[in-house]
PDB file with one MODEL, atoms N, CA, C and O in Angstrom:
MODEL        1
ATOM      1  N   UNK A   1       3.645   9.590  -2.139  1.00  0.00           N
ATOM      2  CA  UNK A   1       2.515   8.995  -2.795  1.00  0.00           C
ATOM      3  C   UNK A   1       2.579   9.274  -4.294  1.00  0.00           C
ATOM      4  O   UNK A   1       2.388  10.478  -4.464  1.00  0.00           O
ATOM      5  N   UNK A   2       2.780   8.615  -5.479  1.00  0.00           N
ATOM      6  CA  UNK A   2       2.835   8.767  -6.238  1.00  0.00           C
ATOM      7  C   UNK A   2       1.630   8.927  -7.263  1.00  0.00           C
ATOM      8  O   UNK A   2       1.640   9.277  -8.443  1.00  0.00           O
ATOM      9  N   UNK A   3       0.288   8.449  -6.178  1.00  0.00           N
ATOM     10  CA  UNK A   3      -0.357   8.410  -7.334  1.00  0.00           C
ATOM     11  C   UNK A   3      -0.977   9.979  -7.438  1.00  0.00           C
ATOM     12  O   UNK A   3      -1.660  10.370  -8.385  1.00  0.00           O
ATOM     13  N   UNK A   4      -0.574  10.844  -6.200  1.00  0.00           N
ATOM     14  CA  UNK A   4      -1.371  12.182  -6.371  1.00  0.00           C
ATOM     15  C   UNK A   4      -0.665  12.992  -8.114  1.00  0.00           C
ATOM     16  O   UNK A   4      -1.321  13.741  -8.838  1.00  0.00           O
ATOM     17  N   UNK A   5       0.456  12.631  -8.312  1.00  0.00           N
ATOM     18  CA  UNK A   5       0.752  12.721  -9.474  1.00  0.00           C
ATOM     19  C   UNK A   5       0.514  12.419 -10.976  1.00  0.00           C
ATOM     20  O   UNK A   5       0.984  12.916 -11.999  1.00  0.00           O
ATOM     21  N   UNK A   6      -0.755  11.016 -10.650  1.00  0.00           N
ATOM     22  CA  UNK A   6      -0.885  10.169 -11.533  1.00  0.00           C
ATOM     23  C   UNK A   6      -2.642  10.787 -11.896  1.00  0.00           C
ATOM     24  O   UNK A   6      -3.400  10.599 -10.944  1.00  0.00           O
ATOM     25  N   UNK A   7      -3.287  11.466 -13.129  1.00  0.00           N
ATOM     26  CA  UNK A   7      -4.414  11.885 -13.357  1.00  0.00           C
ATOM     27  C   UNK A   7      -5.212  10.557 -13.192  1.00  0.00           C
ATOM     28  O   UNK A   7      -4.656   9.458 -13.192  1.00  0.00           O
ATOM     29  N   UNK A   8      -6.476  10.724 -13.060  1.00  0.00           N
ATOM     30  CA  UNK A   8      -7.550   9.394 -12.360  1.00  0.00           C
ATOM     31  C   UNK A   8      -8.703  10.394 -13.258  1.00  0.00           C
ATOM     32  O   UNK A   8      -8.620  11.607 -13.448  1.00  0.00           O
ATOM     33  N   UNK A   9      -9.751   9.475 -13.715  1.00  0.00           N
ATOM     34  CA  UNK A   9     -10.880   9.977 -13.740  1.00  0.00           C
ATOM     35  C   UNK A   9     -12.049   9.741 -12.675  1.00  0.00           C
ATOM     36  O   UNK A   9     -11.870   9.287 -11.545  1.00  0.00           O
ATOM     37  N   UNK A  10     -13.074  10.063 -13.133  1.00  0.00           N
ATOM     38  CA  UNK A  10     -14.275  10.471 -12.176  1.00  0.00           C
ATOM     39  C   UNK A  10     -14.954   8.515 -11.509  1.00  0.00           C
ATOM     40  O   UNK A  10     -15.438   8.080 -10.464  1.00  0.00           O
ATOM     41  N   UNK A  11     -14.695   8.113 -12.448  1.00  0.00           N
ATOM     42  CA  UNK A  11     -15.116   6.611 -12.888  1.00  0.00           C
ATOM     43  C   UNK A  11     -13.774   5.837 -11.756  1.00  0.00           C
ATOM     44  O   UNK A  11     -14.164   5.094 -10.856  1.00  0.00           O
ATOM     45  N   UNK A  12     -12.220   6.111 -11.931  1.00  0.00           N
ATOM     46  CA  UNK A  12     -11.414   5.274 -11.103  1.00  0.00           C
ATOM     47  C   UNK A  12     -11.787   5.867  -9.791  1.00  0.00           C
ATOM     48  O   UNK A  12     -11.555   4.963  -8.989  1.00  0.00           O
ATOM     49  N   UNK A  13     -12.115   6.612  -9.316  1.00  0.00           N
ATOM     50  CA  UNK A  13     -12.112   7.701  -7.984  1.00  0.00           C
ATOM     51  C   UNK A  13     -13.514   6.635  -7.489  1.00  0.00           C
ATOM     52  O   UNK A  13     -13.500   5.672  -6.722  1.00  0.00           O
ATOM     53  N   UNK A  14     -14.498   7.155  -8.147  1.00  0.00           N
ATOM     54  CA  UNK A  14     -16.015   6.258  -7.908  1.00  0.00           C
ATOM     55  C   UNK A  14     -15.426   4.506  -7.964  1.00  0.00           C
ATOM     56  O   UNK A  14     -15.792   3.959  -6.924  1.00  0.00           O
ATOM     57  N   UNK A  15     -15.086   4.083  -8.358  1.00  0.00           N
ATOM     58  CA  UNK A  15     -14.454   2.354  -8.575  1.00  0.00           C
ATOM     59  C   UNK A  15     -13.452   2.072  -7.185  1.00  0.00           C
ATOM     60  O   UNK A  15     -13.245   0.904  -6.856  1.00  0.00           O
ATOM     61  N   UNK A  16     -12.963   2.984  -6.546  1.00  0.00           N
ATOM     62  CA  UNK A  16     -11.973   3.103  -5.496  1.00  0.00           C
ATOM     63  C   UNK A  16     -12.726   3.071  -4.573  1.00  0.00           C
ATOM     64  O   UNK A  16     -12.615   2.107  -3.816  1.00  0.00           O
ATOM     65  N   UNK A  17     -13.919   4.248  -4.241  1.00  0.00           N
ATOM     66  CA  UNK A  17     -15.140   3.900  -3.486  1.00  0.00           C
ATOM     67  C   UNK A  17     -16.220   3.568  -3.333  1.00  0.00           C
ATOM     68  O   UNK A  17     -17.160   3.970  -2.646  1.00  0.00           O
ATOM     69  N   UNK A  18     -16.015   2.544  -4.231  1.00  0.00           N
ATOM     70  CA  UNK A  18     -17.244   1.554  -4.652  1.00  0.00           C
ATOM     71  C   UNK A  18     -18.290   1.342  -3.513  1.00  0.00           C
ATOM     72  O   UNK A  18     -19.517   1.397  -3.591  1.00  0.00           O
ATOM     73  N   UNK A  19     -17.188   0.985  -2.021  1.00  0.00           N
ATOM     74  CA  UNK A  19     -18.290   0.836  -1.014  1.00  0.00           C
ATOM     75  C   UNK A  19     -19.405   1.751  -0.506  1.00  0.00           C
ATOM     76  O   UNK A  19     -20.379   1.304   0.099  1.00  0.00           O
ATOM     77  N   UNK A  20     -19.214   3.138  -0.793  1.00  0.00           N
ATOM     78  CA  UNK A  20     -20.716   3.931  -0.835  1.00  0.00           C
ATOM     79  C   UNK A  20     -20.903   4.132  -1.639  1.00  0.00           C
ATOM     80  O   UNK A  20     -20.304   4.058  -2.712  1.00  0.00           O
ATOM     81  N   UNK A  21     -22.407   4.660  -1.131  1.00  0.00           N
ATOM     82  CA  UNK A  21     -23.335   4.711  -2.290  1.00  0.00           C
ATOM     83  C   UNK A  21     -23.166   5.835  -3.420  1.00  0.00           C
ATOM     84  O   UNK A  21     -23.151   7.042  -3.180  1.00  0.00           O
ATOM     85  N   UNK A  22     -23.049   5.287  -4.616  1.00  0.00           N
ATOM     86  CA  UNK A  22     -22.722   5.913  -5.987  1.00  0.00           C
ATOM     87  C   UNK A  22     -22.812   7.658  -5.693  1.00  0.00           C
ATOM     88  O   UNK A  22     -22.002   8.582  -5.609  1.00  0.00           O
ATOM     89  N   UNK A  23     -24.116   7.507  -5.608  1.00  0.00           N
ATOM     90  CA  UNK A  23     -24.867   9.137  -5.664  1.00  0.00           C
ATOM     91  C   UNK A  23     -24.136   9.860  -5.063  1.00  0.00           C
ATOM     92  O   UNK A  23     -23.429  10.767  -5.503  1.00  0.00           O
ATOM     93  N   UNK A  24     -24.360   9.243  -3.288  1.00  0.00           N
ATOM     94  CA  UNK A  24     -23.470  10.360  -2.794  1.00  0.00           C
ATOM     95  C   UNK A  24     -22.222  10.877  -3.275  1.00  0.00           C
ATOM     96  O   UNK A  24     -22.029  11.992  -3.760  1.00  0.00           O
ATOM     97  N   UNK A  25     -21.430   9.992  -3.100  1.00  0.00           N
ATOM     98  CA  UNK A  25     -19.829   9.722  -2.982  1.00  0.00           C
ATOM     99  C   UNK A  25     -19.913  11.015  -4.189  1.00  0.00           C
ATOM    100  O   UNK A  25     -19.323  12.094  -4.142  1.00  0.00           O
ATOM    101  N   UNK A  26     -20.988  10.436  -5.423  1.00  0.00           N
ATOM    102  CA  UNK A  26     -20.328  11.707  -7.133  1.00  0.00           C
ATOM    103  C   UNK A  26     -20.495  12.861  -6.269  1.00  0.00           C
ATOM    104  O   UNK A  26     -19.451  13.479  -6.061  1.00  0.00           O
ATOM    105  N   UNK A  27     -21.521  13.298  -5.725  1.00  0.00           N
ATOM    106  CA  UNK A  27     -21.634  14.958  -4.779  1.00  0.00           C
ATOM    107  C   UNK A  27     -21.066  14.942  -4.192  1.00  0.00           C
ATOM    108  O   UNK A  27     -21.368  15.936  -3.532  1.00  0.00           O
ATOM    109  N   UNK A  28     -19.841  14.304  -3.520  1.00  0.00           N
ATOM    110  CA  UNK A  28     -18.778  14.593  -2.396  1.00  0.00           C
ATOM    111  C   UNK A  28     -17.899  15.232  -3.714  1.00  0.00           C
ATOM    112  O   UNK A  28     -17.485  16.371  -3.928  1.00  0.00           O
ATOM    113  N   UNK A  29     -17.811  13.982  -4.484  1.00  0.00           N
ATOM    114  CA  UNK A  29     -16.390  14.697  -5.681  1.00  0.00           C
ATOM    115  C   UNK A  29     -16.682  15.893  -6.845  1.00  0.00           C
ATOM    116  O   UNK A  29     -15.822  16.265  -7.644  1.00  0.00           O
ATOM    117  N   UNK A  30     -17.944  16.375  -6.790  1.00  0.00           N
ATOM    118  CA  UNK A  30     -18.210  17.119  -7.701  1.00  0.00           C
ATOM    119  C   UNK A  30     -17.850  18.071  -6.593  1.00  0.00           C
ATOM    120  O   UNK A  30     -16.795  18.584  -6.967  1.00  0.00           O
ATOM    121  N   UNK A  31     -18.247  18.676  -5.182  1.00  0.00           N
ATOM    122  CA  UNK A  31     -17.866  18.980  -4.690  1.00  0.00           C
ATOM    123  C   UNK A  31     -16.482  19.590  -3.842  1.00  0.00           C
ATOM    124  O   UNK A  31     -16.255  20.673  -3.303  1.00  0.00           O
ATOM    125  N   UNK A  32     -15.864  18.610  -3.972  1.00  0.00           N
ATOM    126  CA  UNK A  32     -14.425  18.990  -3.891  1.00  0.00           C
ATOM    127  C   UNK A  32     -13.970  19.413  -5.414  1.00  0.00           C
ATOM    128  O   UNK A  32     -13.646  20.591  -5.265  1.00  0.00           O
ATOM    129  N   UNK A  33     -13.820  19.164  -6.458  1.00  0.00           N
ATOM    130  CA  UNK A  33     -13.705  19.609  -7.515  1.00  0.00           C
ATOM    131  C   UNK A  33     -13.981  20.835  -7.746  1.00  0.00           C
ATOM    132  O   UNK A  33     -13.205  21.599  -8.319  1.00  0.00           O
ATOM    133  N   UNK A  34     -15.441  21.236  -7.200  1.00  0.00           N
ATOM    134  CA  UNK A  34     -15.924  22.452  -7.044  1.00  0.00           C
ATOM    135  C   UNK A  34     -15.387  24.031  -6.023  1.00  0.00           C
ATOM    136  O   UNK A  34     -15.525  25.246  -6.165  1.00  0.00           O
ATOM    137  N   UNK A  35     -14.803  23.200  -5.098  1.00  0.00           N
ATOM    138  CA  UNK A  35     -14.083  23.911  -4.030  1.00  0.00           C
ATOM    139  C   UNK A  35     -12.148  23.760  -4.582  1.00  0.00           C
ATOM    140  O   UNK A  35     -11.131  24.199  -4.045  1.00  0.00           O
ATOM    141  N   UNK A  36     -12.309  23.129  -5.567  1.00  0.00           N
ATOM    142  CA  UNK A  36     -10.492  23.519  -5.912  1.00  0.00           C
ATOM    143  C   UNK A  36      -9.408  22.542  -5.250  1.00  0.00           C
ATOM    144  O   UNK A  36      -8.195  22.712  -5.373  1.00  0.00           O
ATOM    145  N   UNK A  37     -10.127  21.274  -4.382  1.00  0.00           N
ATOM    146  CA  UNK A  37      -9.113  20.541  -4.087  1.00  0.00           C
ATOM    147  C   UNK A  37      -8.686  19.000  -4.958  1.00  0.00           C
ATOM    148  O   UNK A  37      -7.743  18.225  -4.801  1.00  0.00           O
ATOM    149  N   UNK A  38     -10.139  18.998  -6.147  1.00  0.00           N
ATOM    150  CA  UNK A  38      -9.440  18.389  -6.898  1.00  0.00           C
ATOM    151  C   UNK A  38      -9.342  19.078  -8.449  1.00  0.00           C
ATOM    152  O   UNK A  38     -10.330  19.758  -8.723  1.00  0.00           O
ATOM    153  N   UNK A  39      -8.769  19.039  -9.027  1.00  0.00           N
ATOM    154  CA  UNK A  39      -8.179  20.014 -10.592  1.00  0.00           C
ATOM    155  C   UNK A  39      -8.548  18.556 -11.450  1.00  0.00           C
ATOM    156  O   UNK A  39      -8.459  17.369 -11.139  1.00  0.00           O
ATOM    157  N   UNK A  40      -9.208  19.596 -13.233  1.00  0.00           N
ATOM    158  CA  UNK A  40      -8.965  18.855 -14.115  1.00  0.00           C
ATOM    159  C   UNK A  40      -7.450  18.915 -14.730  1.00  0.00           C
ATOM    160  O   UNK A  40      -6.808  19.957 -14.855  1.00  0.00           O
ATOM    161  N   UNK A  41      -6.941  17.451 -15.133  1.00  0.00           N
ATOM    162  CA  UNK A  41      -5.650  17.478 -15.758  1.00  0.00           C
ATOM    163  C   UNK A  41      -5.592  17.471 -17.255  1.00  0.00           C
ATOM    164  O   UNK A  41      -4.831  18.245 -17.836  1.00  0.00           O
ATOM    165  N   UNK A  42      -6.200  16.809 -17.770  1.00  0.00           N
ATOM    166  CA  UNK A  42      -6.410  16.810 -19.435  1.00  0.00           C
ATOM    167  C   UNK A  42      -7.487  15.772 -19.382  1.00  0.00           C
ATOM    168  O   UNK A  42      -8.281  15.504 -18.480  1.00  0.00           O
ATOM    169  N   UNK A  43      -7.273  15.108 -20.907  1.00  0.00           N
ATOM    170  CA  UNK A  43      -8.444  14.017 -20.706  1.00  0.00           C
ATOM    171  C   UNK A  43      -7.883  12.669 -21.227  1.00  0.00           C
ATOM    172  O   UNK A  43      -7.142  12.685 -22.210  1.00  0.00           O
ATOM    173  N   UNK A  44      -8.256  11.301 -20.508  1.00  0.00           N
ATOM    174  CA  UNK A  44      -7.949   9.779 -21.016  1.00  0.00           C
ATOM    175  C   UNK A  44      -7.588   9.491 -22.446  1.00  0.00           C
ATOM    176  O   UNK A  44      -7.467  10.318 -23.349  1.00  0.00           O
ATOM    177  N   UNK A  45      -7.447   8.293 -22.505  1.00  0.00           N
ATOM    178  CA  UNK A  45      -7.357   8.143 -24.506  1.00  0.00           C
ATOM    179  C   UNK A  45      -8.565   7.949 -24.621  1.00  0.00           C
ATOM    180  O   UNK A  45      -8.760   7.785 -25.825  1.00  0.00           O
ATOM    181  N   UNK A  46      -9.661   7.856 -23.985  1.00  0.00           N
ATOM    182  CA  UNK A  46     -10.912   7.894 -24.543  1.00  0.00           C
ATOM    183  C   UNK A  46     -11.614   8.680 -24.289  1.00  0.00           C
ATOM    184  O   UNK A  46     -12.827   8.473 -24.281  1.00  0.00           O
ATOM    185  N   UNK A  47     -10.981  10.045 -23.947  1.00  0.00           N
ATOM    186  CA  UNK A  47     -11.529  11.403 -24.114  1.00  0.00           C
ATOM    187  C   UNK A  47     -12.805  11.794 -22.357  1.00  0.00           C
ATOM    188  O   UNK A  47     -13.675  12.643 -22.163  1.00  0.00           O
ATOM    189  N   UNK A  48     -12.414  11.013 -21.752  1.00  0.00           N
ATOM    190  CA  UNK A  48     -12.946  11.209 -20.217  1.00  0.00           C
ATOM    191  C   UNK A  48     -11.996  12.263 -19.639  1.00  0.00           C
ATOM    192  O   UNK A  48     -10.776  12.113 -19.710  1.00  0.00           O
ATOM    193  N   UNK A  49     -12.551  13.300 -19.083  1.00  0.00           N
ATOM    194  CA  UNK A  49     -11.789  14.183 -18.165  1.00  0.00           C
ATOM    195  C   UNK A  49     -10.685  13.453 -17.307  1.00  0.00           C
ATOM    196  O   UNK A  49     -11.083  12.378 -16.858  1.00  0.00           O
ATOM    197  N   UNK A  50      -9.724  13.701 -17.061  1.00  0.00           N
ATOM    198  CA  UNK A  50      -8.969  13.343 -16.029  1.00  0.00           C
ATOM    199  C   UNK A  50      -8.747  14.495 -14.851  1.00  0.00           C
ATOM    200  O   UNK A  50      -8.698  15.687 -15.155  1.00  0.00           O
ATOM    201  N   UNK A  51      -8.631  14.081 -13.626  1.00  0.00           N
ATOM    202  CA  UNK A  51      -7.845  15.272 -12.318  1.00  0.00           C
ATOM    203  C   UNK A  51      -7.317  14.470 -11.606  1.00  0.00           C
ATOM    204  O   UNK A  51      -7.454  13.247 -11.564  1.00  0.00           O
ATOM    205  N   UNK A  52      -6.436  15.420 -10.781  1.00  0.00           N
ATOM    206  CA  UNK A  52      -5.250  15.490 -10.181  1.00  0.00           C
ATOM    207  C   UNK A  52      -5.509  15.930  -8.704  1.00  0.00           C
ATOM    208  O   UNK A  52      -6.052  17.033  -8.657  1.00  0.00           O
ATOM    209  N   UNK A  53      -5.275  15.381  -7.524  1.00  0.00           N
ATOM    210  CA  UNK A  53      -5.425  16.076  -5.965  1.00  0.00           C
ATOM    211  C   UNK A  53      -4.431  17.581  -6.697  1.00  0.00           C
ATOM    212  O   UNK A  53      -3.450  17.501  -7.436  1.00  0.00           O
ATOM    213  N   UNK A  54      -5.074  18.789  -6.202  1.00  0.00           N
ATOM    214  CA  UNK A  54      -4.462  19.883  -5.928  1.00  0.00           C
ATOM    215  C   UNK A  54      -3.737  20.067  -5.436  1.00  0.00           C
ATOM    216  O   UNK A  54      -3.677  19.085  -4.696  1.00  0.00           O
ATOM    217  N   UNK A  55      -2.663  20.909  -5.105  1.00  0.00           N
ATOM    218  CA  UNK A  55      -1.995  21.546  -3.880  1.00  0.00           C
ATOM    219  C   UNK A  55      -2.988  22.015  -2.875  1.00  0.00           C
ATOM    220  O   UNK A  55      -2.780  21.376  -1.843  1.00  0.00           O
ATOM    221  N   UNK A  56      -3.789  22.691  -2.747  1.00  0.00           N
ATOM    222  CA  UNK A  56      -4.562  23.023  -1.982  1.00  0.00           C
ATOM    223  C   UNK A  56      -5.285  21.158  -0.984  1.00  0.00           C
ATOM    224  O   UNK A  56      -5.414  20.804   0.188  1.00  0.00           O
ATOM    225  N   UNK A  57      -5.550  20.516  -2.383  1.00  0.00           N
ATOM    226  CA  UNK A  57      -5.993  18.960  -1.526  1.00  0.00           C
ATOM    227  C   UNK A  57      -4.962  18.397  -0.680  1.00  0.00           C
ATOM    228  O   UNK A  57      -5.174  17.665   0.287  1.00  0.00           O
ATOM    229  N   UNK A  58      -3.665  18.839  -1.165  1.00  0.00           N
ATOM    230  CA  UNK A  58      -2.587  18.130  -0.597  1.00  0.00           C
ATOM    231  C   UNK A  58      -2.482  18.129   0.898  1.00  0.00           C
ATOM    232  O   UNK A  58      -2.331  17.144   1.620  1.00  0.00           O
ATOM    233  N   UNK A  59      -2.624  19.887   1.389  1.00  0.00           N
ATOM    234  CA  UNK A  59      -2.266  20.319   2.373  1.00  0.00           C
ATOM    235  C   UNK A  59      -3.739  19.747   3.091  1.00  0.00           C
ATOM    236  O   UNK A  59      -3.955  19.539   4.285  1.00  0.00           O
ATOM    237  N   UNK A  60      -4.495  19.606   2.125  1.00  0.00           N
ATOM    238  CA  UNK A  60      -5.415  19.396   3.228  1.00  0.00           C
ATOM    239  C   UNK A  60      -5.554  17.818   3.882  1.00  0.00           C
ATOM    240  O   UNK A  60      -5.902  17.579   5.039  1.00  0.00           O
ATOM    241  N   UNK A  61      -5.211  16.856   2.899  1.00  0.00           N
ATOM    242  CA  UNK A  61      -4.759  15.639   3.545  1.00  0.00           C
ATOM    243  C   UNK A  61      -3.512  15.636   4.295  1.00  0.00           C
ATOM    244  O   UNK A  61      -3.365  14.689   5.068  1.00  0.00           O
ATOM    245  N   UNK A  62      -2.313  16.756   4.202  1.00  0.00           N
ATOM    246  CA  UNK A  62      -1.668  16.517   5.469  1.00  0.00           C
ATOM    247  C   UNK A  62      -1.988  16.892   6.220  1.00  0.00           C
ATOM    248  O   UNK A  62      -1.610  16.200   7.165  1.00  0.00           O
ATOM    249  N   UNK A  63      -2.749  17.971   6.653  1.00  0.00           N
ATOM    250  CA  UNK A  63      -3.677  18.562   7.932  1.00  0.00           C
ATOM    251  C   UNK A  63      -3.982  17.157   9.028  1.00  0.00           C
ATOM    252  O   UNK A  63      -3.864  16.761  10.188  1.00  0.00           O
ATOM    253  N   UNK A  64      -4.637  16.659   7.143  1.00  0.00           N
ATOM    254  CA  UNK A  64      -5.752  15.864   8.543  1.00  0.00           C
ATOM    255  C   UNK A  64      -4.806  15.050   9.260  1.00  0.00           C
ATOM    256  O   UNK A  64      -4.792  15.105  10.490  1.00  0.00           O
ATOM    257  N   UNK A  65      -3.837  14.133   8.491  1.00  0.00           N
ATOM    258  CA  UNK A  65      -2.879  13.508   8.699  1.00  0.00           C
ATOM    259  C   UNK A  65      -1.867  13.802  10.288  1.00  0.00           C
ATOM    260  O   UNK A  65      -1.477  13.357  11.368  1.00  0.00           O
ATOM    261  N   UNK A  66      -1.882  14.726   9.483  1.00  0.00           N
ATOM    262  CA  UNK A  66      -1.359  15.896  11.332  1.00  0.00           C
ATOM    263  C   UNK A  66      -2.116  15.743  12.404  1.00  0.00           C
ATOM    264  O   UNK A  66      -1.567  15.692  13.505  1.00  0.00           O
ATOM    265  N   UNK A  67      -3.258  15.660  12.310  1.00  0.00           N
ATOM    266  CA  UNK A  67      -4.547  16.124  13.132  1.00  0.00           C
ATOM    267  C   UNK A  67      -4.757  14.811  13.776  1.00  0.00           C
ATOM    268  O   UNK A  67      -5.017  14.861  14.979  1.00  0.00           O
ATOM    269  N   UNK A  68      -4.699  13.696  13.245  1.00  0.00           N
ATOM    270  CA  UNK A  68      -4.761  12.685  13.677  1.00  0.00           C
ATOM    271  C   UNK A  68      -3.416  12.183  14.356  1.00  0.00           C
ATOM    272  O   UNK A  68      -3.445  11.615  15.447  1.00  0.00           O
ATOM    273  N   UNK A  69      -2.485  12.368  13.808  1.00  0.00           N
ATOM    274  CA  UNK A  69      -0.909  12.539  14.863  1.00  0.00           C
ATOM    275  C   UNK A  69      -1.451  12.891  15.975  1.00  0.00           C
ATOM    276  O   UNK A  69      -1.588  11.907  16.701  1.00  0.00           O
ATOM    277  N   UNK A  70      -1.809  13.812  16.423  1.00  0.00           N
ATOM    278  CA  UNK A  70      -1.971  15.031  17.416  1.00  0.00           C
ATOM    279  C   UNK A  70      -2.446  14.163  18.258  1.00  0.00           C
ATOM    280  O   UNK A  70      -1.705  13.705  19.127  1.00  0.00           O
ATOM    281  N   UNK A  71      -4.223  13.645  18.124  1.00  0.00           N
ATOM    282  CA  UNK A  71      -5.206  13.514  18.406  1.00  0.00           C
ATOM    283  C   UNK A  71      -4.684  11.882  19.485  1.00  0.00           C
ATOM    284  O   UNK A  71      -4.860  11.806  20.701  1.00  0.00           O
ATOM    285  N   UNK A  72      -3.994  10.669  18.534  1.00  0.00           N
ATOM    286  CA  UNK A  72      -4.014   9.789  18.606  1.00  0.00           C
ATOM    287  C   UNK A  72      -3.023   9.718  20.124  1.00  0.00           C
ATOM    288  O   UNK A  72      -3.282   9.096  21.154  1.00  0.00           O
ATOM    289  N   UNK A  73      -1.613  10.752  19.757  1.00  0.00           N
ATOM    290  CA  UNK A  73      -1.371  11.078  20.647  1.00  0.00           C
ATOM    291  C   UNK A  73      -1.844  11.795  22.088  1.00  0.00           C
ATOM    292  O   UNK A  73      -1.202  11.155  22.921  1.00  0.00           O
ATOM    293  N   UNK A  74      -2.271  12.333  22.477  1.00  0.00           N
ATOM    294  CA  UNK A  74      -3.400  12.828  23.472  1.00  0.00           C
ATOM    295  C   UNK A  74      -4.639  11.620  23.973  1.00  0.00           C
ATOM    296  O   UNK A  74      -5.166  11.318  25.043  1.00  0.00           O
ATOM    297  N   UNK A  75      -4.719  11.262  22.880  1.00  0.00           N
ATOM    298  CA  UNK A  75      -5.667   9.679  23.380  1.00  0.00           C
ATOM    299  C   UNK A  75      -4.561   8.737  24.260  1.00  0.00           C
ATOM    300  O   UNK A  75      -4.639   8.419  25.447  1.00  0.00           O
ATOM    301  N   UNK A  76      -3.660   8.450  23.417  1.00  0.00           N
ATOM    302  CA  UNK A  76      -2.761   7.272  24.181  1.00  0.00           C
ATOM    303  C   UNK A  76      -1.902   7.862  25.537  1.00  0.00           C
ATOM    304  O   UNK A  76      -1.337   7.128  26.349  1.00  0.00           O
ATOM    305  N   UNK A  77      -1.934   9.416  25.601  1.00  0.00           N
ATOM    306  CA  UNK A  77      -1.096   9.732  26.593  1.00  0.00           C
ATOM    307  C   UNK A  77      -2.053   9.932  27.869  1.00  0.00           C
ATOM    308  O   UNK A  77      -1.601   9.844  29.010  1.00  0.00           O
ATOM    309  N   UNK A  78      -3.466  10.219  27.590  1.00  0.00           N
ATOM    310  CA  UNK A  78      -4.619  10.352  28.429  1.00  0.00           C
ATOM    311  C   UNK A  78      -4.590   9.274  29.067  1.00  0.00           C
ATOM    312  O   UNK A  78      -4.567   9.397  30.292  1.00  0.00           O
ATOM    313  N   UNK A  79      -4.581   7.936  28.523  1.00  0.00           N
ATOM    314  CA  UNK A  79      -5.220   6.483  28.808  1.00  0.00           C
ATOM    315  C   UNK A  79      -4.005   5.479  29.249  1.00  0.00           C
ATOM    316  O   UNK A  79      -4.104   4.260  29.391  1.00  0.00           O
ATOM    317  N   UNK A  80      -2.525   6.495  29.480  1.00  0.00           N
ATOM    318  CA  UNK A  80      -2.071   5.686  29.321  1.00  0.00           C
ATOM    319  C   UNK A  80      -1.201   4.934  28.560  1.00  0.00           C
ATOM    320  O   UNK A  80      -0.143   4.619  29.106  1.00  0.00           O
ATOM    321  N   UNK A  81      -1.408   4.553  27.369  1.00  0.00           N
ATOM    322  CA  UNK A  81      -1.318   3.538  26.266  1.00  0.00           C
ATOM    323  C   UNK A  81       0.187   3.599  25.555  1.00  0.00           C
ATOM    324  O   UNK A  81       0.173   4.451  24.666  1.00  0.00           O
ATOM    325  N   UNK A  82       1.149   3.113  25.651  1.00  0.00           N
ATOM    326  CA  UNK A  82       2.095   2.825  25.023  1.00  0.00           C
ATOM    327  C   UNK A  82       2.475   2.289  23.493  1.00  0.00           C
ATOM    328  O   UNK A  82       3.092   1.227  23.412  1.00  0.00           O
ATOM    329  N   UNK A  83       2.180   2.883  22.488  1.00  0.00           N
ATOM    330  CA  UNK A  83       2.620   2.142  21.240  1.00  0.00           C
ATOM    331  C   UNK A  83       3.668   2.118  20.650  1.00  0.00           C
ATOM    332  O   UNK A  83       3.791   1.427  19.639  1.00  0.00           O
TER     333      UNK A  83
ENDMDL
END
């Protein structure tokens, strides 16, 4: 994934999940920001903070990533299901 490399501000992150609602979504990301899985990187040419997914975010999207491997598997082997 290249873009975990690529700094985003607070504004492209919110524009990405445009489909909920504003408010929340900023307290999800002030939040993770707050807990260390997303880092400030420097700031835009127009002087907006930029961040970066962490290492710490990383592992935690492969977790889930994993987790859902796991999961999807155990569903399709329960039911059956061949994919």
């Amino acid at each position: 994934m290249t873009a975990i490399n690529k700094p985003f501000t607070i504004t492209d992150l919110l524009r990405f999940t445009h489909y909920y609602a504003h408010n929340r979504m900023k307290q999800y990301i002030f939040i993770l920001v707050k807990l260390g899985y997303i880092v400030l990187s420097g700031l835009s040419k127009r002087q907006h903070p930029t961040y970066i997914i962490s290492e710490k975010g990383i592992e935690v999207i492969k977790e889930l990533n994993e987790s859902y491997e796991r999961e999807l598997y155990l569903f399709c082997s329960t039911h059956n299901i061949e994919l």
